[in-house]
C-alpha positions in Angstrom: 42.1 90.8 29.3 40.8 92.0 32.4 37.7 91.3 31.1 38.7 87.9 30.3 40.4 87.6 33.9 37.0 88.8 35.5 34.5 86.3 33.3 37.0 83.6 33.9 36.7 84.4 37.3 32.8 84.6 37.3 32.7 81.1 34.8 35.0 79.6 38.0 32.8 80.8 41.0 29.7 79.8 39.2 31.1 76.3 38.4 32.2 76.4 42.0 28.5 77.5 43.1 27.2 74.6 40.8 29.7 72.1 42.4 28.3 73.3 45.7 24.6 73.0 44.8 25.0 70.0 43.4 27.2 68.0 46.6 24.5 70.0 48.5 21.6 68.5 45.8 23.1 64.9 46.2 23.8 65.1 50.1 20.0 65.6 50.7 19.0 63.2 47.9 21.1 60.6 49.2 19.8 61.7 53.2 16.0 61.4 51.9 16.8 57.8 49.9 18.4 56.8 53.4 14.6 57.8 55.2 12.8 56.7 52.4 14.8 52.8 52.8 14.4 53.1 56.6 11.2 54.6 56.5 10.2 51.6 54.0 12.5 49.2 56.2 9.8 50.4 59.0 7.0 50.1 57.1 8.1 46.4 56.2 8.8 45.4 59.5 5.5 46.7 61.0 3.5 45.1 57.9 5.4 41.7 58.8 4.7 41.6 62.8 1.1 42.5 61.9 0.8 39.8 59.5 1.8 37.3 61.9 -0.2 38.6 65.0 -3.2 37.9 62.0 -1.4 34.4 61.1 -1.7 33.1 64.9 -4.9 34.7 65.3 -5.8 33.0 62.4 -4.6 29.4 63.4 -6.1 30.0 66.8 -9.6 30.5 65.2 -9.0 27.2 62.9 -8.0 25.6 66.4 -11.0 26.6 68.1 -13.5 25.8 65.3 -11.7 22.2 64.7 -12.4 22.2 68.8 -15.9 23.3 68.7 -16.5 21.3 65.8 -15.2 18.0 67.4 -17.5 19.2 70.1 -20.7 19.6 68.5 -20.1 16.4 66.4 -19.5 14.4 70.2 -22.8 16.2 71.3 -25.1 15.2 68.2 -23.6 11.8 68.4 -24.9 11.7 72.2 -28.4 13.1 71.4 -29.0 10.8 68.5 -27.8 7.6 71.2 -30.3 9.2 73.7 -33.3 9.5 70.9 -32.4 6.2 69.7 -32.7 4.7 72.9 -35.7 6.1 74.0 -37.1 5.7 70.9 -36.4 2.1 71.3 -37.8 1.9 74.5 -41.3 3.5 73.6 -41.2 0.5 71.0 -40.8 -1.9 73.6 -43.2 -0.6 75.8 -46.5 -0.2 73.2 -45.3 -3.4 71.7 -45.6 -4.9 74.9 -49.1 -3.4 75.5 -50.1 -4.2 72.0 -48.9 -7.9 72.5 -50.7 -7.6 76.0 -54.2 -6.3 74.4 -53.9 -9.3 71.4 -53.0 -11.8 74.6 -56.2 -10.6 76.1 -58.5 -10.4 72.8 -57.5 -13.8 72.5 -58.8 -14.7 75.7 -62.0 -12.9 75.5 -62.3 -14.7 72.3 -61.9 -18.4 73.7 -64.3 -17.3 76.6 -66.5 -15.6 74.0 -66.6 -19.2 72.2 -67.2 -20.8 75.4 -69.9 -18.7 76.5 -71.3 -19.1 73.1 -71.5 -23.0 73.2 -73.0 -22.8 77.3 -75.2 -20.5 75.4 -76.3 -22.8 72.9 -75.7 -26.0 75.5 -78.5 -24.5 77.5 -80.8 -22.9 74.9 -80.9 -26.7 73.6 -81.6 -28.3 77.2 -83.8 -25.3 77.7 -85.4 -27.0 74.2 -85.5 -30.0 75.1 -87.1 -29.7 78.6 -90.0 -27.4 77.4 -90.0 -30.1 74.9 -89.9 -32.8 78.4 -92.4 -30.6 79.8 -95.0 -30.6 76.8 -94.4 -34.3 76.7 -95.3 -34.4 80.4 -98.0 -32.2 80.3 -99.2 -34.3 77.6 -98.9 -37.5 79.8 -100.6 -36.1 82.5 -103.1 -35.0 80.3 -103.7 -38.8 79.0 -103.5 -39.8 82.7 -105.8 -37.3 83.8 -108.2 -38.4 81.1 -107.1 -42.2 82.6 -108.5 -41.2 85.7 -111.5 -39.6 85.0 -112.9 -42.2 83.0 -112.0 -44.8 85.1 -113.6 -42.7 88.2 -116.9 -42.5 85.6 -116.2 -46.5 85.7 -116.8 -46.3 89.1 
């Protein structure tokens, strides 16, 4: 019985050992499931401030490129007006000297046709006077003749 007494005794102070270990087992379980929920509560929180630091930075780049886009569109806009114009005045200008140099080939033409019929004008009164002058020549020729025999009448 004392045997009994003293295994009873042992069965009690193990269970009481095993009692212990185990309040001991689930105070430090339920101390690292407290850091492991604050530690993830941490870990959330930074994750979430960090994603929206990258969200603004985000819609700040979107602003800025809708910006510089807007920009670059008002810019090509203005250099396509500025080509366009001078592009339009070059037209103006060589049509101007174009319809300047047809103006004057025109004009060379009419005095080129004018010359042309003084040319022929005096080529044919040219003509005709070497033809007045052969016909004089021969007149004076017959008169000539005229005279002579009329001073061999003498």
């Amino acid at each position: 019985q004392a045997q009994l007494a003293a295994s009873e005794e042992q069965i009690q102070r193990l269970q009481n050992e095993i009692e212990d270990q185990q309040k001991n087992y689930l105070g430090t379980l339920s101390q690292k499931e407290r850091y492991l929920e604050k530690t993830k509560r941490d870990e959330e929180d930074s994750f979430q401030t960090a994603l929206q630091v990258e969200k603004e930075e985000c819609e700040k780049l979107r602003s800025q490129k809708k910006s510089l886009e807007s920009q670059h569109e008002d810019i090509r806009k203005m250099i396509e007006e500025m080509t366009d114009r001078d592009i339009e005045e070059l037209k103006e200008k060589y049509d101007r000297k174009l319809r300047e140099a047809r103006e004057q080939l025109l004009h060379l033409k009419g005095e080129n046709g004018i010359m042309k019929k003084k040319f022929y004008d005096l080529q044919k009164s040219i003509k005709d006077k070497n033809t007045e002058i052969a016909l004089l020549f021969e007149s004076q020729a017959e008169k000539e003749g005229k005279i002579k025999a009329l001073d061999k009448d003498i």
